[in-house]
TORKOL-4160 file (C-alpha; in steps of 0.2 Angstrom, whole numbers, padded with zeros to 4 digits, m for minus):
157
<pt num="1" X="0425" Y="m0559" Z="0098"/>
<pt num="2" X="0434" Y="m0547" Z="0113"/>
<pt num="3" X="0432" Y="m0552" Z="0129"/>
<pt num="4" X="0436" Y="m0543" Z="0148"/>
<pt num="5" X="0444" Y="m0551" Z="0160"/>
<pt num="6" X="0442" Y="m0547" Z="0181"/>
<pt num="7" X="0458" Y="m0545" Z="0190"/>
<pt num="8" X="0459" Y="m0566" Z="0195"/>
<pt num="9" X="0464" Y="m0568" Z="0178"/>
<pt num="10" X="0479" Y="m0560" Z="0173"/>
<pt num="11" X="0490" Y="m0575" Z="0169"/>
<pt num="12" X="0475" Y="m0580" Z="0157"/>
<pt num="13" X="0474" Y="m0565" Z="0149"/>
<pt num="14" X="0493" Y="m0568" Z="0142"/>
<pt num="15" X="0488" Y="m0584" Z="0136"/>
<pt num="16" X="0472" Y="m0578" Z="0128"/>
<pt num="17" X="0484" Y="m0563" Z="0119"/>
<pt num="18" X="0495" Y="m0572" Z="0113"/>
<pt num="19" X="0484" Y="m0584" Z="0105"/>
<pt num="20" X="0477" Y="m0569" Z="0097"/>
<pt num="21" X="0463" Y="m0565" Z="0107"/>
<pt num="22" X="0457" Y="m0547" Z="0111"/>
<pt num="23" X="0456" Y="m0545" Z="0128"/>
<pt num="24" X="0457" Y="m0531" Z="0140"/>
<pt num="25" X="0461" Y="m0532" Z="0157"/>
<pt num="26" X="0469" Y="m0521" Z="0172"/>
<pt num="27" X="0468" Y="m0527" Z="0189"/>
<pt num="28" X="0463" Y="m0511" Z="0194"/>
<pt num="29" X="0446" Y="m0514" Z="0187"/>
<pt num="30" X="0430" Y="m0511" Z="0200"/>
<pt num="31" X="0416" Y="m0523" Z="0198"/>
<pt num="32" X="0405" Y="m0512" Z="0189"/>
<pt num="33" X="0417" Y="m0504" Z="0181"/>
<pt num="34" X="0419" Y="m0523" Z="0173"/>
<pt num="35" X="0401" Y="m0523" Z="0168"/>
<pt num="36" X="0399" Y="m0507" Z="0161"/>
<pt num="37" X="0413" Y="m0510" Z="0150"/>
<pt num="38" X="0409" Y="m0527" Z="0144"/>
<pt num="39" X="0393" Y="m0520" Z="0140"/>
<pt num="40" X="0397" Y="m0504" Z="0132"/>
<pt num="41" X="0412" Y="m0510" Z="0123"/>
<pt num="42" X="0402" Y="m0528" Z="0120"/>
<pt num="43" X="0414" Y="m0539" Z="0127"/>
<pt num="44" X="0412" Y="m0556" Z="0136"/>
<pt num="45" X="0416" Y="m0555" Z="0154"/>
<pt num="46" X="0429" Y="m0568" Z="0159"/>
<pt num="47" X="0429" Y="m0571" Z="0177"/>
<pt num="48" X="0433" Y="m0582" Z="0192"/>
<pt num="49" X="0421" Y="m0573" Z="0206"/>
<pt num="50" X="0402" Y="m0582" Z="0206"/>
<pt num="51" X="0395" Y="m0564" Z="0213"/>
<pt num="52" X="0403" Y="m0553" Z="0197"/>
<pt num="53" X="0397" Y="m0566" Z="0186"/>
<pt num="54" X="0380" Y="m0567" Z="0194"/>
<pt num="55" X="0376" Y="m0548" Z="0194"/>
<pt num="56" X="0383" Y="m0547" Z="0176"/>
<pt num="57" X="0373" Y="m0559" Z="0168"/>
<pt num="58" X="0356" Y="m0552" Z="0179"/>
<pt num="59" X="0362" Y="m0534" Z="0170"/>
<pt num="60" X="0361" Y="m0544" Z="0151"/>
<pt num="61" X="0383" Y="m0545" Z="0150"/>
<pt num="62" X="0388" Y="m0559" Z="0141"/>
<pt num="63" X="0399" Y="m0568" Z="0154"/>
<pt num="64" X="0409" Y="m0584" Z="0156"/>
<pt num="65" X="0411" Y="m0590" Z="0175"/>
<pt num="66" X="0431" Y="m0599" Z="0173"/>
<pt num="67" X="0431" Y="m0615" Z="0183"/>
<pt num="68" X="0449" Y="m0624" Z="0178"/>
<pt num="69" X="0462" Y="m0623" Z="0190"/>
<pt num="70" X="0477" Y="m0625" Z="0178"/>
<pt num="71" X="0481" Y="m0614" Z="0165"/>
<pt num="72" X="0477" Y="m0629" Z="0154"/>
<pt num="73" X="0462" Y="m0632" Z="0159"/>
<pt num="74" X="0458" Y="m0614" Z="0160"/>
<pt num="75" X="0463" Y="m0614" Z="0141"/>
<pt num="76" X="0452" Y="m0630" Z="0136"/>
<pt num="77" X="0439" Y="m0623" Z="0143"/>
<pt num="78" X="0437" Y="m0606" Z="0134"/>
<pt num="79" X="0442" Y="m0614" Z="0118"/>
<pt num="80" X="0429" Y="m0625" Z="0119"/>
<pt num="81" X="0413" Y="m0615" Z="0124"/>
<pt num="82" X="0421" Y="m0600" Z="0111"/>
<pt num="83" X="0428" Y="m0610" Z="0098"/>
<pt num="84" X="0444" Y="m0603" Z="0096"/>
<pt num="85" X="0461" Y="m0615" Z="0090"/>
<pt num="86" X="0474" Y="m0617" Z="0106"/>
<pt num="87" X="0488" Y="m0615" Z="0091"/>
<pt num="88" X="0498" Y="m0601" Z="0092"/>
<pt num="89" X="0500" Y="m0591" Z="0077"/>
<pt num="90" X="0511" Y="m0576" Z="0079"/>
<pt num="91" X="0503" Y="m0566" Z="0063"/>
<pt num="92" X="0488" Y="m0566" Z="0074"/>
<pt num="93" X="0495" Y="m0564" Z="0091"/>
<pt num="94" X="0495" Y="m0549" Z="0102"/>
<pt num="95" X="0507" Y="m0541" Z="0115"/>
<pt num="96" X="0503" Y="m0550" Z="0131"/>
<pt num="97" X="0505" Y="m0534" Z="0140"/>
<pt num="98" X="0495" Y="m0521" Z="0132"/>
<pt num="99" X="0484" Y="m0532" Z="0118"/>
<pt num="100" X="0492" Y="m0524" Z="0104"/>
<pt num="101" X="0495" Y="m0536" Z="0089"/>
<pt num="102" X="0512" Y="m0538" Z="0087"/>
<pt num="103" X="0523" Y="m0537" Z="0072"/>
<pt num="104" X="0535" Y="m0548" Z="0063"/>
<pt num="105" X="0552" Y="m0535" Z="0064"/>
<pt num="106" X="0565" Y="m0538" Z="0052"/>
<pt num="107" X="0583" Y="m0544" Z="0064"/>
<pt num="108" X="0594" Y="m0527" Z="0062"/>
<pt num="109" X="0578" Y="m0517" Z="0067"/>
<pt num="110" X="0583" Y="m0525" Z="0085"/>
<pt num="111" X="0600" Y="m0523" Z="0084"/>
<pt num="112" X="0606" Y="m0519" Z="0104"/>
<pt num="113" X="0589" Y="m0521" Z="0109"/>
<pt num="114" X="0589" Y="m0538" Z="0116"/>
<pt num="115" X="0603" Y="m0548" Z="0124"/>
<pt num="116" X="0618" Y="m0550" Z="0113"/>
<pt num="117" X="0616" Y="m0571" Z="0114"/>
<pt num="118" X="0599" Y="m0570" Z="0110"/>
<pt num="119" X="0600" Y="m0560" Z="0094"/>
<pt num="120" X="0615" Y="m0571" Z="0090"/>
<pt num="121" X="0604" Y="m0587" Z="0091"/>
<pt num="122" X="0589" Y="m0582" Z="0085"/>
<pt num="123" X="0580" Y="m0578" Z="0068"/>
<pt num="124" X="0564" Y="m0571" Z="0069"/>
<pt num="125" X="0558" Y="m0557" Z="0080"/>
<pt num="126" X="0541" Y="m0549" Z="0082"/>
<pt num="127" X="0538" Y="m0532" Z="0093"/>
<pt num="128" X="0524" Y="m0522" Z="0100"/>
<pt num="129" X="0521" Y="m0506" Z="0089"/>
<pt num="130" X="0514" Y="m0499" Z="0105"/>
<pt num="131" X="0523" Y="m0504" Z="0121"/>
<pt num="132" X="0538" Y="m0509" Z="0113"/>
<pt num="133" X="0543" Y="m0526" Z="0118"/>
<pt num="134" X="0551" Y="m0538" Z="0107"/>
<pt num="135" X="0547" Y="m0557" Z="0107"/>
<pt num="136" X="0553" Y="m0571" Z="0100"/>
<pt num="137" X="0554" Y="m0590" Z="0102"/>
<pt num="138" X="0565" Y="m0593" Z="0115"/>
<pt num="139" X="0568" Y="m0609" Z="0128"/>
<pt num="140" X="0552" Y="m0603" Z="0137"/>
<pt num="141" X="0543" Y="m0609" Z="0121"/>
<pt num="142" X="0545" Y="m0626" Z="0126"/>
<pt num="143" X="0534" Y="m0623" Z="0142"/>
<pt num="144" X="0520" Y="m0617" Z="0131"/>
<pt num="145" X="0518" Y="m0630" Z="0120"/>
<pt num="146" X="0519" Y="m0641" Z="0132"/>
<pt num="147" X="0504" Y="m0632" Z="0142"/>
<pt num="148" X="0493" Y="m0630" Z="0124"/>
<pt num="149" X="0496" Y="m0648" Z="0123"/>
<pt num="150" X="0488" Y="m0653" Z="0139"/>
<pt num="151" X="0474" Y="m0642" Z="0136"/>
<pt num="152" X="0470" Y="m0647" Z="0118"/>
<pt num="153" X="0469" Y="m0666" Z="0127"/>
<pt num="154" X="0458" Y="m0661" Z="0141"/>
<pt num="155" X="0447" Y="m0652" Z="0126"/>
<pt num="156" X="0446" Y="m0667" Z="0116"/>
<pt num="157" X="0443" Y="m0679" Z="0131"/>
């Protein structure tokens, strides 16, 4: 399943990424552009404008009109209509900037490449083989359980 998403979503698009979601997205992407892509490249249009999702749908693109106004419910509400688990697994996850999947990187591969106290404090890193970045589970993480948690309630409710 790879999915497109229109220039609304771009916070959702991080979220679907990291969850391990293919998903391309630019902000700079015209209507038709959007279409043509999803359709060429068969890809689910994701998208918060009725008109794109209308004209879509009328040119045979698979496409998802987003109604949720929170991330949450945003999330629930994808995972529900694609069955896909709102767990994070980071052997599945992509770069939330350029969709790459991401790598498990041994600690001394990273060595003056993040801040000095957060490569004291933590273990595990995983980086981008494309753009670069490095991730890991920092104070931020406790945010997004917090957010998958709401949206595995609203899922189940």
């Amino acid at each position: 399943m790879k999915f497109i998403a229109d220039g609304m979503l771009g916070k959702l698009t991080r979220w679907l990424r990291m969850l391990g979601q293919d998903i391309k997205y630019s902000n700079q992407f015209e209507d038709a552009e959007l279409i043509m892509t999803a359709k060429k490249e068969h890809r689910i249009l994701l998208t918060r404008d009725s008109e794109l999702y209308q004209r879509a749908v009328a040119k045979g693109v698979d496409a998802f009109y987003v109604e949720g106004r929170t991330e949450a419910e945003k999330l629930a509400e994808l995972a529900e209509r694609f069955d896909f688990s709102l767990t994070i697994d980071l052997n599945r996850s992509r770069c939330p900037r350029c969709n790459t999947k991401i790598q498990l990187t041994p600690k001394e591969k990273i060595t003056g490449k993040v801040e000095k106290n957060t490569f004291i404090y933590y273990n595990e890193f995983w980086k981008c083989p494309k753009c670069g970045h490095i991730y890991w589970q920092g104070a931020h993480w406790e945010g997004i359980r917090a957010t998958l948690e709401e949206a595995k309630k609203i899922k189940s409710s």
